[in-house]
C-alpha positions, 0 to 999 in steps of 0.5 A, a space after each residue: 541381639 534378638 529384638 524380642 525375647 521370648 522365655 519361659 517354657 510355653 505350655 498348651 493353651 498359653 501365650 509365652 512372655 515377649 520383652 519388646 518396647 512400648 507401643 501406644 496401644 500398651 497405654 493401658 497396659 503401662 496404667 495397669 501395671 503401675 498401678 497394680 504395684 503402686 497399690 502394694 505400698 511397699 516397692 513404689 515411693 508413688 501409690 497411684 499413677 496419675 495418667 490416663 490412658 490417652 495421656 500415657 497413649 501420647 507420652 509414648 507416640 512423643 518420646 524421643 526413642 534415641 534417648 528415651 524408651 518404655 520396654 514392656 513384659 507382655 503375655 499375649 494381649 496382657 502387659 505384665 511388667 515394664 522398664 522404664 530407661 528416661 535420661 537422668 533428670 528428664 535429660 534437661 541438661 546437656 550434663 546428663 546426655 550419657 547417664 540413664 534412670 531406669 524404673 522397673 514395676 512388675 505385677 505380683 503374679 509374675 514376679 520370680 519368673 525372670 522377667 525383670 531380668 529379661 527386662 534388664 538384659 533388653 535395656 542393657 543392651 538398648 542403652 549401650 547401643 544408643 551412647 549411654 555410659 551409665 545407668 542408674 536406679 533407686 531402691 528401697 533397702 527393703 526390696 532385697 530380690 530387685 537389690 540381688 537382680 541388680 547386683 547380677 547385672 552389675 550394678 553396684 551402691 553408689 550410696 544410701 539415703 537413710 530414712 528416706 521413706 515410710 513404709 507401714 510405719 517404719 522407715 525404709 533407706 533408698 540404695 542408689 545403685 549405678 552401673 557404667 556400660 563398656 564399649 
């Protein structure tokens, strides 16, 4: 596999999207983004994204890169989505060595441009090469375009917390979907 992918057509004057994985000068980048989507209130359980920039800078230089990884969408300077793949239950357990949770924010602006695909495709293929037999994510019933991506990928429902969110006033489920990787 390429370790980057560039894609879309590149037009005079624009900076194609690379997926490559996070670096700690993306800190701000990473903030930018979370935030951006956590401030829709509709695809996020969480609305604001706590960290600064020197504290996410951090997380990013510590994280174990055999198990853990941040993979980023970026436009030139700009970082426009990411992925995060982190152990199951922060890996915690030896219970959990082979199962991945995956989290993917993308900024309005660049959605319905394949980027989450790319994503995807790029942490499919990291994660079957550094031993994790599973991934798996949640997602509010409500986002049927992320629910449709990861069905294309094969991702499959596991099951359905009923009610489990509020979203402007009406509830909203939370599908958990899980995928096995082959060998």
């Amino acid at each position: 596999m390429r370790s980057i992918f560039a894609f879309l057509k590149k037009s005079p004057g624009t900076d194609e999207i690379i997926i490559r994985e996070a670096k700690p000068d993306d800190a701000q980048g990473i903030i930018n983004v979370m935030r951006s989507v956590g401030s829709e209130k509709i695809f996020t359980v969480s609305e604001y994204f706590p960290m600064t920039e020197e504290e996410e800078r951090d997380f990013i230089k510590r994280m174990d890169r055999k198990k853990d990884m941040i993979f980023v969408a970026a436009k030139g300077k700009d970082i426009v989505g990411c992925l995060t793949l982190f152990r199951y239950y922060g890996g915690r357990s030896p219970k959990v060595q082979h199962v991945g949770e995956i989290g993917i924010s993308i900024i309005s602006s660049y959605r319905n441009q394949k980027i989450g695909s790319r994503l995807l495709e790029f942490a499919i293929d990291w994660a079957a090469k550094h031993d994790y037999e599973k991934l798996c994510l949640s997602v509010f019933s409500t986002n049927e375009i992320a629910i449709h991506v990861y069905k294309k990928f094969g991702f499959e429902e596991e099951g359905v917390r009923k009610k489990q969110f509020i979203v402007n006033g009406m509830y909203v489920d939370e599908i958990i979907m899980g995928k096995f990787l082959t060998r």
